[in-house]
Backbone as JSON, one array per atom type, in Angstrom:
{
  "sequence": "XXXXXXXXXXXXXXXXXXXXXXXXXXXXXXXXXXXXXXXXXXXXXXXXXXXXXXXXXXXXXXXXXXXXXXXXXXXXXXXXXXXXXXXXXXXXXXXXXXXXXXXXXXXXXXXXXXXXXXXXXXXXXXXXXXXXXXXXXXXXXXXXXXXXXXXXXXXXXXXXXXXXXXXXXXXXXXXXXXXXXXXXXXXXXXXXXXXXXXXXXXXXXXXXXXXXXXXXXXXXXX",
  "N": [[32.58, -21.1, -20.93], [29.27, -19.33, -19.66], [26.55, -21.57, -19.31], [24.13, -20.8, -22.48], [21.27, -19.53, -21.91], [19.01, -19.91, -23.83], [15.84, -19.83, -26.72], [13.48, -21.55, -28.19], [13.07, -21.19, -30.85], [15.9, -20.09, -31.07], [17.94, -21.71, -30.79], [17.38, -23.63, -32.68], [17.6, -22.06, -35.22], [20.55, -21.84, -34.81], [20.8, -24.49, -35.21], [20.29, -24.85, -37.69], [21.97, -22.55, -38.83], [24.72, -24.73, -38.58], [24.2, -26.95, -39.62], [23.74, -26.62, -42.23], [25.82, -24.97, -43.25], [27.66, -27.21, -43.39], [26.18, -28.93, -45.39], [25.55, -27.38, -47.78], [27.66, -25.92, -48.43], [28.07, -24.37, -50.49], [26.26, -21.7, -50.45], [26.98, -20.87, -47.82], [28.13, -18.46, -45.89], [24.66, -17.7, -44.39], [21.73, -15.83, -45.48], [19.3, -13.59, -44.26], [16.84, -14.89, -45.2], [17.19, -17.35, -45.96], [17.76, -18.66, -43.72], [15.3, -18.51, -42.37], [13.87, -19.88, -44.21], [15.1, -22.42, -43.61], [14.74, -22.78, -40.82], [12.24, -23.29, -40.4], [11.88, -25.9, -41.64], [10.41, -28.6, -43.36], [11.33, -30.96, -43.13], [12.98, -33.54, -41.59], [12.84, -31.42, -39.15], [11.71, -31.57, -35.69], [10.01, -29.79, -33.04], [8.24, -29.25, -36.0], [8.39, -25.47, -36.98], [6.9, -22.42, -37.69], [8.35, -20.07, -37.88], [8.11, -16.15, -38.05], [9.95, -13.6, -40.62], [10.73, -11.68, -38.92], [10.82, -12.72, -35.89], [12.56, -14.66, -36.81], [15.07, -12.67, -37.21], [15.26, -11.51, -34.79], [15.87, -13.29, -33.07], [18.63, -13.96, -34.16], [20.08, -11.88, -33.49], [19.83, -12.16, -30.52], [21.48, -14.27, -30.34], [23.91, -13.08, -31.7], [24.67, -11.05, -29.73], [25.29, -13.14, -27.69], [28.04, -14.52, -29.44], [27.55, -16.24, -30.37], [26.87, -16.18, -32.76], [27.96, -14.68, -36.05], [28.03, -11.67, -38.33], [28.26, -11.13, -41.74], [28.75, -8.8, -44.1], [28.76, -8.92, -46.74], [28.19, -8.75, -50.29], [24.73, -8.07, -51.36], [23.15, -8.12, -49.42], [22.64, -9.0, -45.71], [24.53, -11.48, -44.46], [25.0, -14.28, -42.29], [26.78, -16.48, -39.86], [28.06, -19.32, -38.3], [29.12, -19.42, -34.52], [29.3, -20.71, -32.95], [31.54, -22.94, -32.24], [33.77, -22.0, -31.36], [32.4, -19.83, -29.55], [31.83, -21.48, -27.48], [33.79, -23.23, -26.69], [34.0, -25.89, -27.64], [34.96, -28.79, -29.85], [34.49, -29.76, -33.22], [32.79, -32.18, -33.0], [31.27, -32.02, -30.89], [29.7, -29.86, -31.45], [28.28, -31.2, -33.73], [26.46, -32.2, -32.49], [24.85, -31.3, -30.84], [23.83, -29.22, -32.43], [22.14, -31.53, -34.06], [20.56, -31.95, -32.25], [19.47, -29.76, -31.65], [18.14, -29.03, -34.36], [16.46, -31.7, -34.01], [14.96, -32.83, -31.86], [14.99, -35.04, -28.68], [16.99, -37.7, -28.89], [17.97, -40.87, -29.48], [21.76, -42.72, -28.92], [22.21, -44.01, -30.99], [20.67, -43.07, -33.05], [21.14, -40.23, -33.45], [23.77, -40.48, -34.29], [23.74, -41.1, -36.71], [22.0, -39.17, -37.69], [23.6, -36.98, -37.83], [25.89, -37.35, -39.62], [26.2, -35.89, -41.91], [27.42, -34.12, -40.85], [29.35, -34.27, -39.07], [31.24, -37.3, -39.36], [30.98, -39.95, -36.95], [32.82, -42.54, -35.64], [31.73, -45.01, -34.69], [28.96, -46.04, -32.55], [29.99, -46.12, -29.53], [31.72, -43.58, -29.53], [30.29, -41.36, -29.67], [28.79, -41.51, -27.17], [31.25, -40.94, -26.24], [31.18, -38.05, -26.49], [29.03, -36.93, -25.85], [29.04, -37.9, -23.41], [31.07, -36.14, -22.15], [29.68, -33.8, -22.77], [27.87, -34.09, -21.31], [28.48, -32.91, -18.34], [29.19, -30.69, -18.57], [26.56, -29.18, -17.39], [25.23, -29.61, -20.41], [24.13, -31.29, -21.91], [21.68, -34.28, -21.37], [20.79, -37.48, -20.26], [17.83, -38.66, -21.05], [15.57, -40.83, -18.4], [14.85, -44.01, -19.52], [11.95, -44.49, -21.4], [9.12, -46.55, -21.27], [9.46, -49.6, -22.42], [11.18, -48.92, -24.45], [14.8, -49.95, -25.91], [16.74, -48.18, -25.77], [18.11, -45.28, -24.21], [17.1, -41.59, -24.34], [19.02, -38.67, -25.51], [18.98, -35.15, -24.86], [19.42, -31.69, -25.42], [20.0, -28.91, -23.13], [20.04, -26.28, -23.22], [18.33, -24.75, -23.48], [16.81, -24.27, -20.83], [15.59, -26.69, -18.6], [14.29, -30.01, -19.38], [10.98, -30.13, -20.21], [7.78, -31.14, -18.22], [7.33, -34.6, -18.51], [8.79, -35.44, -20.68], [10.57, -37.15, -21.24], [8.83, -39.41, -21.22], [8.3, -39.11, -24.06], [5.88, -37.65, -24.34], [5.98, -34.48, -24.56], [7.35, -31.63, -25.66], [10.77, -30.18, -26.12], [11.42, -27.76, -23.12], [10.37, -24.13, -22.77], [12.52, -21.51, -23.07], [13.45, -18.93, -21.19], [14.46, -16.88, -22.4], [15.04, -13.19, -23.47], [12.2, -12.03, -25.62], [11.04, -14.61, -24.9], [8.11, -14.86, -24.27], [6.57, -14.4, -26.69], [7.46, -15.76, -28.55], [6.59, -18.23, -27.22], [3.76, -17.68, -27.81], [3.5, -18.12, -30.6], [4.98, -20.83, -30.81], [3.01, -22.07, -29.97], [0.7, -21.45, -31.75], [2.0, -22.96, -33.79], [1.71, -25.72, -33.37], [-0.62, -25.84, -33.39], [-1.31, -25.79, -36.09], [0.1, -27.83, -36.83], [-1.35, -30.03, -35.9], [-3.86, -29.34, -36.94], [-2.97, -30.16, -39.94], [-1.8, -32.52, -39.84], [-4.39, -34.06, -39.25], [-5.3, -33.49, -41.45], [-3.98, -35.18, -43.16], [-4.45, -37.52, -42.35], [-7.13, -37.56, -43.16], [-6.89, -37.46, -45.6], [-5.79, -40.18, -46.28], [-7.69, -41.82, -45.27], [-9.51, -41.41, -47.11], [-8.27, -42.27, -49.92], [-8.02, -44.83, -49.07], [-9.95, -45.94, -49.5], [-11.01, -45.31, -52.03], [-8.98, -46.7, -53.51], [-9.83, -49.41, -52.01], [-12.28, -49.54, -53.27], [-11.7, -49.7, -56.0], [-10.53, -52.21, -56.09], [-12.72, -53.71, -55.68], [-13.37, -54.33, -53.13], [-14.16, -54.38, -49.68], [-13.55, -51.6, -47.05]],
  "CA": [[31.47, -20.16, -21.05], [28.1, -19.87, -19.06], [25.66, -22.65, -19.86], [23.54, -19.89, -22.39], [19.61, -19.81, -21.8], [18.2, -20.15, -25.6], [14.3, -20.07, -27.42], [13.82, -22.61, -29.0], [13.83, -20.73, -31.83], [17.28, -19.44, -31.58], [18.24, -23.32, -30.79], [16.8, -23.78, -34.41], [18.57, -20.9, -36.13], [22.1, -21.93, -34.37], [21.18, -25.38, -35.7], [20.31, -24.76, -38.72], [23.97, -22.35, -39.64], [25.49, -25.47, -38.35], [23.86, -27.81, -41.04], [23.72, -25.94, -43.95], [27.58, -24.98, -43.12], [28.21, -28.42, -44.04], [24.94, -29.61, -46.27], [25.07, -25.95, -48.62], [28.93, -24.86, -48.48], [28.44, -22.72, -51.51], [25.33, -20.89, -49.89], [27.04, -20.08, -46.93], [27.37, -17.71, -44.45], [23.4, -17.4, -45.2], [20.92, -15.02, -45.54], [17.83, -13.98, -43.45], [15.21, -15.56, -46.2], [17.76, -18.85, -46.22], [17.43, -18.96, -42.51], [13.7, -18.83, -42.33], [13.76, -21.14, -44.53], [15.72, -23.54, -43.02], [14.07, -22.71, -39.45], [10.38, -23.55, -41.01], [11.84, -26.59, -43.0], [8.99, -29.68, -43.08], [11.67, -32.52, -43.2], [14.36, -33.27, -40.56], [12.97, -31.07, -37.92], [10.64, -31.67, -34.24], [9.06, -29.7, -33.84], [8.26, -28.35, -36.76], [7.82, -24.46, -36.57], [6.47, -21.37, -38.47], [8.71, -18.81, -38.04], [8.58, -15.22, -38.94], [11.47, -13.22, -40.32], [11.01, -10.71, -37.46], [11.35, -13.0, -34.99], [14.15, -14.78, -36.99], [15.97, -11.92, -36.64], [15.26, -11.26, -33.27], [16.7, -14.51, -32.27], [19.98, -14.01, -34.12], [20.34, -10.44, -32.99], [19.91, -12.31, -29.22], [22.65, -14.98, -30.51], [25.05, -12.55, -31.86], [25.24, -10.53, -28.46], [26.47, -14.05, -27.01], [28.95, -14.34, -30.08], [27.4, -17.67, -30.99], [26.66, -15.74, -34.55], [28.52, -13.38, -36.1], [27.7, -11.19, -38.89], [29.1, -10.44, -42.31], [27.88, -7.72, -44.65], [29.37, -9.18, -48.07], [27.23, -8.95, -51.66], [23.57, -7.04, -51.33], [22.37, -8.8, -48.11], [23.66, -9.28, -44.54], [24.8, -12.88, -43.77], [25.13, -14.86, -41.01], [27.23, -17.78, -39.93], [27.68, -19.59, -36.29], [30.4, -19.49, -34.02], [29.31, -21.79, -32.0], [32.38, -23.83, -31.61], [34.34, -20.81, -30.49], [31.87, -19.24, -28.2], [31.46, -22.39, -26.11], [34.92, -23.78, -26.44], [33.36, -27.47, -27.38], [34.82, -29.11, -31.12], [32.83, -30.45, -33.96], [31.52, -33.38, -32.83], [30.05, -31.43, -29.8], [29.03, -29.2, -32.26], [27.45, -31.51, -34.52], [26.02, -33.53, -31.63], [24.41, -30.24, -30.06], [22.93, -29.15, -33.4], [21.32, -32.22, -34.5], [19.45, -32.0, -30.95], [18.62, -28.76, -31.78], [16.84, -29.56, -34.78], [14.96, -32.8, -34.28], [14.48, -32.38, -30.57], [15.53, -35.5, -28.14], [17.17, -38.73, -29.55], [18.89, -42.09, -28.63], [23.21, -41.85, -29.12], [22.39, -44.72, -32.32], [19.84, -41.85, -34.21], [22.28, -38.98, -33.23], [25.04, -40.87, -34.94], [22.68, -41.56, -38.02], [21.32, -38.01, -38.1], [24.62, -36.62, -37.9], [26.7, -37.96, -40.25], [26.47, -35.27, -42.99], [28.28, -32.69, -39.85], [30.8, -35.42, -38.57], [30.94, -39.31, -39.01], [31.5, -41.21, -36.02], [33.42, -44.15, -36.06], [30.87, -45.85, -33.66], [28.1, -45.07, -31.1], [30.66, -45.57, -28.49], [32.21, -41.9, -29.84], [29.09, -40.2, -30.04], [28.38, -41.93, -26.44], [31.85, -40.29, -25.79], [31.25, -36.58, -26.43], [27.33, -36.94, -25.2], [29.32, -37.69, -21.38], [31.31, -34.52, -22.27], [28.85, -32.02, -22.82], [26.75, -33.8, -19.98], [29.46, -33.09, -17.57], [28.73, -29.01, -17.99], [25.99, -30.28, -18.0], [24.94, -29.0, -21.5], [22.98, -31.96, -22.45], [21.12, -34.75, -20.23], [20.38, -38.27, -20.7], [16.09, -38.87, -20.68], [15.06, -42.28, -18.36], [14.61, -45.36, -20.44], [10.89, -44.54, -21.86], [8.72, -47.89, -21.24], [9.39, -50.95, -23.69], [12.77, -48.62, -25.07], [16.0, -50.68, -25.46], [18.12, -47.46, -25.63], [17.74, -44.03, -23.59], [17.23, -40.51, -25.44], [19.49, -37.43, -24.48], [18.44, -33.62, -25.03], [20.01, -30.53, -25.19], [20.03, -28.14, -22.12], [20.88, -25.38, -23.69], [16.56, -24.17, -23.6], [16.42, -25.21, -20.0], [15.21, -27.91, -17.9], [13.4, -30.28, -20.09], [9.33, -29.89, -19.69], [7.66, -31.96, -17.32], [6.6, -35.79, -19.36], [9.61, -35.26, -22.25], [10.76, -38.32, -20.73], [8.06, -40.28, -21.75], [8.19, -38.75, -24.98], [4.66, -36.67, -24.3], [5.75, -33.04, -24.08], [8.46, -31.06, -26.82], [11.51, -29.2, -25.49], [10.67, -26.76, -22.64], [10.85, -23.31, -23.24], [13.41, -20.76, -22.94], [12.62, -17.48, -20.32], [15.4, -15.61, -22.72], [14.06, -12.2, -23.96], [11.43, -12.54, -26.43], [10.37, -15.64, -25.26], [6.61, -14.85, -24.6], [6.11, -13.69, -27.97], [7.81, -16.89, -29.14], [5.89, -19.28, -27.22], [2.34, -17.61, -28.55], [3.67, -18.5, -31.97], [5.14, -22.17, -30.89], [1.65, -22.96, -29.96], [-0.34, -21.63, -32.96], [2.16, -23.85, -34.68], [1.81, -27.27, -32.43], [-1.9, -26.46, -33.24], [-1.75, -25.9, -37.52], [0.27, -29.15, -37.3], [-2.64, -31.01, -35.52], [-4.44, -29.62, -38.28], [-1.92, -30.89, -40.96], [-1.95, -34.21, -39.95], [-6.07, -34.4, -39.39], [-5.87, -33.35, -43.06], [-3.22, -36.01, -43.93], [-5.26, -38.59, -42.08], [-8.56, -37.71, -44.03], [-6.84, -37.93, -47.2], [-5.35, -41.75, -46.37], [-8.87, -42.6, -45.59], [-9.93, -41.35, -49.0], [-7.17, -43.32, -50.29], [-7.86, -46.32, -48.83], [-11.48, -46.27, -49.53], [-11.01, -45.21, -53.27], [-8.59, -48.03, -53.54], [-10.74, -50.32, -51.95], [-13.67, -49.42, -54.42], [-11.34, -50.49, -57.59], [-10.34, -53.34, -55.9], [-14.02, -54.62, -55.11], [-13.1, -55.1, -51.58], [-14.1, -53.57, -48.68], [-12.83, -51.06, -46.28]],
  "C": [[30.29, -20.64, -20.23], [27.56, -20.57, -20.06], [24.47, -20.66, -20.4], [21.81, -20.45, -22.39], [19.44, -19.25, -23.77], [16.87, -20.35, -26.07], [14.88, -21.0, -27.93], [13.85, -22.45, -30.42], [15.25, -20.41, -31.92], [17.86, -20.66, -31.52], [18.23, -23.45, -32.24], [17.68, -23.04, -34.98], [20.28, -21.53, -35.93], [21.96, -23.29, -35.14], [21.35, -25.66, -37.23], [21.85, -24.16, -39.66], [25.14, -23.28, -39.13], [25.21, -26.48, -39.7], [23.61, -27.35, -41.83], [25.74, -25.23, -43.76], [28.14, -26.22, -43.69], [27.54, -29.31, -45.0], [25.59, -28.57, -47.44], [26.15, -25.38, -48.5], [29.06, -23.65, -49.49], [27.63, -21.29, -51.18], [26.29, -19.7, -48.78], [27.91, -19.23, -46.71], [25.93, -17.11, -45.58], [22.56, -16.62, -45.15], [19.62, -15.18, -44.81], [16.94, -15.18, -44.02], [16.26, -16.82, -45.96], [17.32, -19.49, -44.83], [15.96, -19.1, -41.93], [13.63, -19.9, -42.7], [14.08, -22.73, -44.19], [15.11, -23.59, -41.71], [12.7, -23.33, -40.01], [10.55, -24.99, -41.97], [10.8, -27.77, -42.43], [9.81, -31.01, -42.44], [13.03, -32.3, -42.18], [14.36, -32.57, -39.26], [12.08, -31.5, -36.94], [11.71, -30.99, -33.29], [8.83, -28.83, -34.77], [7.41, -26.86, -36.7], [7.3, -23.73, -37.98], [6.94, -19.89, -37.45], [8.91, -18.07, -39.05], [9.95, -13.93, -39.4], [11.48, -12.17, -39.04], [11.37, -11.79, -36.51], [13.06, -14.35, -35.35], [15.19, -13.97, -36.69], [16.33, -11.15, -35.19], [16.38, -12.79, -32.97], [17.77, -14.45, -33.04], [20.65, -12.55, -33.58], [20.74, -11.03, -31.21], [21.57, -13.42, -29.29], [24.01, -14.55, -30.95], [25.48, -11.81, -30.67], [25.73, -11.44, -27.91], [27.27, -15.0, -27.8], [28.89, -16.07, -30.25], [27.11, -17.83, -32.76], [27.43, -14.71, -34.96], [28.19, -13.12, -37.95], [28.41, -10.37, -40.14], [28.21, -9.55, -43.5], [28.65, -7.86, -46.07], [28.44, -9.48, -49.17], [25.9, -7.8, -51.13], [22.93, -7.12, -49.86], [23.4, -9.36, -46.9], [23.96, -10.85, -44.65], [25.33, -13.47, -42.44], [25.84, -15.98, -41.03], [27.84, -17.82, -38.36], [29.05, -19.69, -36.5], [29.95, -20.29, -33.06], [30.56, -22.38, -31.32], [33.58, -23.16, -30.66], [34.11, -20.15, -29.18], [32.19, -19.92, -26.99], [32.78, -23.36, -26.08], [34.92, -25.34, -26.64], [34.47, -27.65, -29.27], [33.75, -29.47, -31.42], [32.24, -30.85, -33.9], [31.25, -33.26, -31.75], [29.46, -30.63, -30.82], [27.52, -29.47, -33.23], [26.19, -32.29, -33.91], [24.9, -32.3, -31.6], [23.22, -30.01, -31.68], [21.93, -29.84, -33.88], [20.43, -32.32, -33.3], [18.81, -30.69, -30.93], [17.51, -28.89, -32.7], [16.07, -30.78, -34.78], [14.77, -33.62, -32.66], [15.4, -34.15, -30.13], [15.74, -36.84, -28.83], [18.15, -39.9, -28.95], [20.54, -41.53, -29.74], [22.72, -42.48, -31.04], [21.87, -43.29, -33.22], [20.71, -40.77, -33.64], [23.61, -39.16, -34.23], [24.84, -41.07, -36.71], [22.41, -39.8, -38.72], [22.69, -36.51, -38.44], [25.66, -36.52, -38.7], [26.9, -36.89, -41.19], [27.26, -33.88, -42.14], [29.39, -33.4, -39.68], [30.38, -37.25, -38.63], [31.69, -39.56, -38.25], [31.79, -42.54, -36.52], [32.57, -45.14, -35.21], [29.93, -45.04, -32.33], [28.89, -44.94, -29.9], [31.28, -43.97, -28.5], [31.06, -41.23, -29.61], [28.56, -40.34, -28.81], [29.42, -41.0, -25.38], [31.71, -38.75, -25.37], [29.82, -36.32, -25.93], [27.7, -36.87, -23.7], [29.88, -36.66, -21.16], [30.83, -33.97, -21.72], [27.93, -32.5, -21.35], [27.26, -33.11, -18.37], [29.31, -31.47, -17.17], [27.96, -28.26, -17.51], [25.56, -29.34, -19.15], [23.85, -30.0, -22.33], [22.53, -33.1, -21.57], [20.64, -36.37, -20.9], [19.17, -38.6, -20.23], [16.26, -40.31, -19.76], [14.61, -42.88, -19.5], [12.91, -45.06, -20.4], [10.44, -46.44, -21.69], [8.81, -48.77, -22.47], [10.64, -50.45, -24.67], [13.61, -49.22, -25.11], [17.15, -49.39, -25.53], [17.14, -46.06, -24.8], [17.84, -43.03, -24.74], [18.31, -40.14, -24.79], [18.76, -36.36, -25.16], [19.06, -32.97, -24.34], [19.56, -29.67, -23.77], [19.73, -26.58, -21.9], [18.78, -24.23, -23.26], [16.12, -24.13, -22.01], [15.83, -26.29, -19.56], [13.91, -28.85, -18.88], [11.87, -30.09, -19.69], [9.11, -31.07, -19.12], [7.26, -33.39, -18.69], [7.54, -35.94, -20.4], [10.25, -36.76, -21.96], [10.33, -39.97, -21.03], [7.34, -40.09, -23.08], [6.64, -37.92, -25.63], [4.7, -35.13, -24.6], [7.3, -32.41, -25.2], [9.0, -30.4, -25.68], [11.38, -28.11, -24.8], [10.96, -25.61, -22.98], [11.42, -22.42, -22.34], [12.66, -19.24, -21.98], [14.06, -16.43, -20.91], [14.12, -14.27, -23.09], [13.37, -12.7, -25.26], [10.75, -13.75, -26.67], [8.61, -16.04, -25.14], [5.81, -14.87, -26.05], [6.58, -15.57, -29.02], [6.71, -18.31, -28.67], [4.28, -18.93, -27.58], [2.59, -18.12, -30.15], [4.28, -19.97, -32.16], [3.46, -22.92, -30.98], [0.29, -22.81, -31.15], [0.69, -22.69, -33.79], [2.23, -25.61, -34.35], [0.16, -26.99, -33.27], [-2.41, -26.23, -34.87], [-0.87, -27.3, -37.69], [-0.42, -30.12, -36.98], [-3.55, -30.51, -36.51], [-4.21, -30.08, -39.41], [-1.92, -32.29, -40.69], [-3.63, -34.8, -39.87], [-6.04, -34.45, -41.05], [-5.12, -34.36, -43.81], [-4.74, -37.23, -43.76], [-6.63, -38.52, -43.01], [-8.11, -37.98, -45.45], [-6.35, -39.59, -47.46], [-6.26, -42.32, -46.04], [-9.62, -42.48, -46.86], [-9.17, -42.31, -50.04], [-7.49, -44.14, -50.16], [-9.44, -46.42, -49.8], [-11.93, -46.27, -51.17], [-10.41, -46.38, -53.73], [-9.13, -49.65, -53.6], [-11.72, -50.37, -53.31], [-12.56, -50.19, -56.12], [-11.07, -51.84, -57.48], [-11.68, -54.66, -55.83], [-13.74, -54.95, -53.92], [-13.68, -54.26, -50.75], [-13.21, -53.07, -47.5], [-12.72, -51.3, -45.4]]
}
């Protein structure tokens, strides 16, 4: 199959009915509201988004025309569940490889093999080193230069195109996708790059309150 162009939302969505396929077997094939949910989750993903169900369903509506989703209409509510491994002719542990780079953006083979484990356990990073030369080969995923003072390289998915300029040096998130709907997507990546720079200002003010309250019982200073 062509290498497909992907948002990085629909990246997300495909990764997500890959890990909850094997996290949530009784859930699945899952429901819009499950899939939001899982697209928007806090823990496990970079970067973390705020998607809405419209454009959830936009992006599986764009993933079922290239029969990477397919669609069943069983109980009150539609469901969804990936075909991934079909579409693109890859097994699981491309599957599981591909997914976990979907949700938590670029990673060395060791944290791939780590982050992975609840889709497929590798018997060693050499395997996971194996099917990483695979997919690079279509190329479908890419190994980053050695970041300064790194002892291992990242890789990252392809699948969004060409990584953004600096991802390299771990400055810049996964570039984005020129599928349809991706204008509309990247006005809503960047209000959410910029309520998580407010989310962490607000963490940070509360661990200086912390400390400083702390301090005060302790008699010490801050």
């Amino acid at each position: 199959m062509t290498l497909p162009v992907l948002s990085l939302l629909e990246t997300r969505v495909l990764g997500v009915l890959v890990e909850k396929q094997h996290t949530v077997p009784d859930s699945y094939p899952l429901t819009l509201n499950a899939l939001v949910s899982g697209a928007n989750q806090k823990t496990a993903r970079d970067p973390v988004i705020e998607a809405s169900e419209a454009e959830v369903q936009a992006a599986l509506d764009h993933l079922k025309s290239l029969s990477l989703v397919v669609e069943s209409s069983g109980g009150r509510v539609m469901r969804y569940a990936q075909n991934a491994g079909k579409a693109l002719g890859l097994p699981p542990q491309s599957i599981a490889l591909l997914a976990v780079l979907f949700l938590r953006g670029p990673q060395t083979a060791g944290e791939l093999r780590i982050n992975s484990e609840r889709l497929h356990k590798f018997g060693d990073i050499l395997a996971v080193e194996a099917f990483l030369n695979e997919l690079a080969e279509k190329p479908w995923v890419r190994e980053l230069p050695r970041q300064p003072g790194a002892r291992e390289t990242r890789w990252t998915h392809l699948l969004s195109g060409e990584p953004a300029p600096g991802l390299d040096s771990g400055s810049a998130p996964q570039g984005m996708s020129q599928a349809a709907g991706g204008e509309a997507l990247g006005a809503s990546e960047l209000a959410t790059m910029r309520a998580n720079l407010d989310q962490l200002q607000r963490e940070v003010a509360e661990l200086k309150a912390t400390v400083v309250r702390l301090c005060k019982e302790l008699g010490t200073s801050a």
